[in-house]
C-alpha positions as CSV (number, residue, x, y, z in Angstrom):
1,X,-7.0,-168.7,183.3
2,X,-7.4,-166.8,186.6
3,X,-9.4,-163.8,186.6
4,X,-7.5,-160.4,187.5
5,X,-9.0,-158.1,190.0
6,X,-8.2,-154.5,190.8
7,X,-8.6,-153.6,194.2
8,X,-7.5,-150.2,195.9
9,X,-5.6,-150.1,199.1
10,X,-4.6,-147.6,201.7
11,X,-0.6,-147.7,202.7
12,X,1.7,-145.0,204.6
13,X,-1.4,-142.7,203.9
14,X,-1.0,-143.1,200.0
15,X,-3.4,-145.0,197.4
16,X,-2.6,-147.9,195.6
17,X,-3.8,-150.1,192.8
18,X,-3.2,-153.8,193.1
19,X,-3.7,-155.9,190.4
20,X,-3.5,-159.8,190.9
21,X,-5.4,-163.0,191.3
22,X,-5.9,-163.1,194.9
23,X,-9.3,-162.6,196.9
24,X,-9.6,-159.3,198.1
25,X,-9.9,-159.6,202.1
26,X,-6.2,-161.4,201.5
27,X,-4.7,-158.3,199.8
28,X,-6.6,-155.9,202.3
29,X,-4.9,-158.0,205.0
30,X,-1.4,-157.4,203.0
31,X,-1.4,-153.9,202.8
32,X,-3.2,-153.9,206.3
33,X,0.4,-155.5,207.6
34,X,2.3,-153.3,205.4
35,X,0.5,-150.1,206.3
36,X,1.1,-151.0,210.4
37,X,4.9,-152.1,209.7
38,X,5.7,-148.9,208.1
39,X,3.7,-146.9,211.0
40,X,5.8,-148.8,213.5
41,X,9.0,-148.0,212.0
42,X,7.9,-144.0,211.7
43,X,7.2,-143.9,215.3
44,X,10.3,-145.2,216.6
45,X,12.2,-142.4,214.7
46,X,10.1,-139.8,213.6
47,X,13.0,-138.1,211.6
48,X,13.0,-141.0,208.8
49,X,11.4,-139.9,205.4
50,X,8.8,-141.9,204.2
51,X,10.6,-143.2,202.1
52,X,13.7,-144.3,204.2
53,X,10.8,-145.9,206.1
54,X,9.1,-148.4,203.6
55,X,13.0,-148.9,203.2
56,X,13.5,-150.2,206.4
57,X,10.0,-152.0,206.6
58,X,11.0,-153.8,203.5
59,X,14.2,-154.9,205.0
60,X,12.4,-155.9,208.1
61,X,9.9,-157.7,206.0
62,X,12.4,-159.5,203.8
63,X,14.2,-160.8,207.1
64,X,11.3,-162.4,208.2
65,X,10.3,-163.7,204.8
66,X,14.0,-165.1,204.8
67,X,13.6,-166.9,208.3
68,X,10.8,-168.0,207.8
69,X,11.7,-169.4,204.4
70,X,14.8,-170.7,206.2
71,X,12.3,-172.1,209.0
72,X,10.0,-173.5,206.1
73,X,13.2,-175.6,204.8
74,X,13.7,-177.0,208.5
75,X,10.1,-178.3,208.9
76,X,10.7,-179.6,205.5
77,X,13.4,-181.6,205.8
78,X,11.7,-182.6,209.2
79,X,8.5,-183.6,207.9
80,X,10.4,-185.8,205.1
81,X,12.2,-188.2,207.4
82,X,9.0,-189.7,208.7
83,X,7.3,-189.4,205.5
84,X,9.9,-191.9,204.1
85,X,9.7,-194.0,207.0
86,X,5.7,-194.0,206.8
87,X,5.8,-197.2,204.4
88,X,8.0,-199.0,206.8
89,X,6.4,-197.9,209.5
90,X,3.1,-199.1,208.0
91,X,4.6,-202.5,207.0
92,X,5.7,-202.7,210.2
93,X,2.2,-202.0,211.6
94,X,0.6,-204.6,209.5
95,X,3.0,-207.2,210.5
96,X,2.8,-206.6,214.3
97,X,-1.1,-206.8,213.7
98,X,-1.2,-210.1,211.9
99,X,1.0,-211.4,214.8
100,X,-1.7,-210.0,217.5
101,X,-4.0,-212.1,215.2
102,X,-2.4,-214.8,215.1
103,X,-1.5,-214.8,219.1
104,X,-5.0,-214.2,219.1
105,X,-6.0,-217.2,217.8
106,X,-3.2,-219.1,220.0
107,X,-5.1,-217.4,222.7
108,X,-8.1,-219.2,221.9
109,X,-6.6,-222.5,220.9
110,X,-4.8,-222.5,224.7
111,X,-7.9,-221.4,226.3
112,X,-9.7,-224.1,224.5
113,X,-6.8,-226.7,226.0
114,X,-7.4,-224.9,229.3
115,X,-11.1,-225.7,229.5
116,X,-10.5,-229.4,228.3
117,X,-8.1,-229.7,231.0
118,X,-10.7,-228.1,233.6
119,X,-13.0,-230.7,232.4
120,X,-10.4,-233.4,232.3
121,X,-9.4,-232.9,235.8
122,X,-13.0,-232.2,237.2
123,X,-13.2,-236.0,235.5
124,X,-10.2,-237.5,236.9
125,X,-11.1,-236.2,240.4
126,X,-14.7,-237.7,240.0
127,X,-12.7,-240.7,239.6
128,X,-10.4,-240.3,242.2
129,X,-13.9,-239.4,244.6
130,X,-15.1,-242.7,243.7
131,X,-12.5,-245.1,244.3
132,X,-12.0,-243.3,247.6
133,X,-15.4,-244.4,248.2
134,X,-14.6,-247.9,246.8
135,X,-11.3,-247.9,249.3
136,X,-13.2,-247.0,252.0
137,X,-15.9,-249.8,251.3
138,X,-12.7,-252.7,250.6
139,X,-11.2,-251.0,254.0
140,X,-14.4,-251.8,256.0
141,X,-15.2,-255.5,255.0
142,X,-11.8,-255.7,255.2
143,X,-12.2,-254.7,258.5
144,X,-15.4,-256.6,258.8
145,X,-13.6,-259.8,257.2
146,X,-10.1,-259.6,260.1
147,X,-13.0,-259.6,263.1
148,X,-15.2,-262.7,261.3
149,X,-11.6,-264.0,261.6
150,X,-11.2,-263.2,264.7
151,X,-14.3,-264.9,265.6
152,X,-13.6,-267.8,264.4
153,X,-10.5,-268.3,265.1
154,X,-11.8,-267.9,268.5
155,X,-14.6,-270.2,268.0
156,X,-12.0,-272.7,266.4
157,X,-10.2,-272.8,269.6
158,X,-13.1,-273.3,271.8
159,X,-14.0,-276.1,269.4
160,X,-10.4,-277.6,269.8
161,X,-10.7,-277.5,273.3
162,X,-13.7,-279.1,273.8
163,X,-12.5,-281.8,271.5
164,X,-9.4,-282.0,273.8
165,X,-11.9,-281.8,276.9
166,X,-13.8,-284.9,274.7
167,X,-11.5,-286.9,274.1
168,X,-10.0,-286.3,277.6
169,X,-13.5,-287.5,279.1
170,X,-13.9,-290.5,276.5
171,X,-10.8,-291.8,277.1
172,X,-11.9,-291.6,281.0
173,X,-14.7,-293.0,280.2
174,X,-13.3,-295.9,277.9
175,X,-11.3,-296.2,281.1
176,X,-13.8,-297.0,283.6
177,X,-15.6,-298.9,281.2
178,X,-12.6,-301.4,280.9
179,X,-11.8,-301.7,284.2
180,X,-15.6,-303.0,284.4
């Protein structure tokens, strides 16, 4: 059970006893509010009696205990909505975090293929270096190979000429011989 306290307070230039359960500095502030509110209404019309004016301060403090209770109700009812759409929202959370994860781990998998493929390709061109090199080496004893050719066609047809020249002279020869 909560422990009453008595505390004396100052209002409209009157003492009063309040009895309740709330800390003092909060009921000093109360009374504080209440003592200014009823000051403000007295100076606006200085005819009103005092008690006309903790009348009219009342009134004024009910209104702004009724908007703000009607203010309350709006925040309220604002405040719910995403309250019930927090466990959604959270599902929905978690969901679009395991799929980072798992595009994530995609991520890797494809960056993995990426660097095989790097290495693939840096082999294939390796290759590719070398039989270039090869080509080029066929290409020049190739080359090498069409001007031995060359050559010996060239030496083939001097030979056959000077066989022609040969048997020219023999059979000159075989000639004077027989006419010997």
């Amino acid at each position: 059970m909560t422990e009453k306290r008595k505390i004396n307070v100052l209002i409209d230039g009157r003492n009063f006893t309040v009895v309740g359960a709330e800390n003092e500095r909060y009921v000093r502030e109360l009374a504080a509010y209440v003592d200014s509110s009823i000051k403000k209404m007295s100076s606006k019309n200085e005819r009103l009696s005092p008690t006309m004016a903790a009348t009219l301060t009342a009134f004024n403090v009910a209104d702004e205990l009724f908007k703000l209770q009607e203010e309350h109700k709006e925040l309220r009812k604002k405040s719910k909505e995403p309250l019930e759409k927090y466990d959604s929202l959270k599902k929905e959370v978690q969901e679009a975090n395991a799929k980072i994860r798992e595009m994530e781990s995609k991520n890797l998998e494809y960056q993995d293929e990426v660097i095989k493929t790097k290495l693939s390709k840096e082999e294939l061109f390796g290759e590719i270096n070398e039989l270039r090199e090869g080509i080029k080496e066929k290409d020049q004893e190739i080359h090498k190979c069409h001007t031995d050719l060359k050559e010996y066609k060239d030496k083939h047809f001097k030979t056959q000429m000077e066989i022609v020249e040969l048997k020219k002279q023999l059979k000159e020869t075989l000639e004077l011989l027989d006419e010997n």
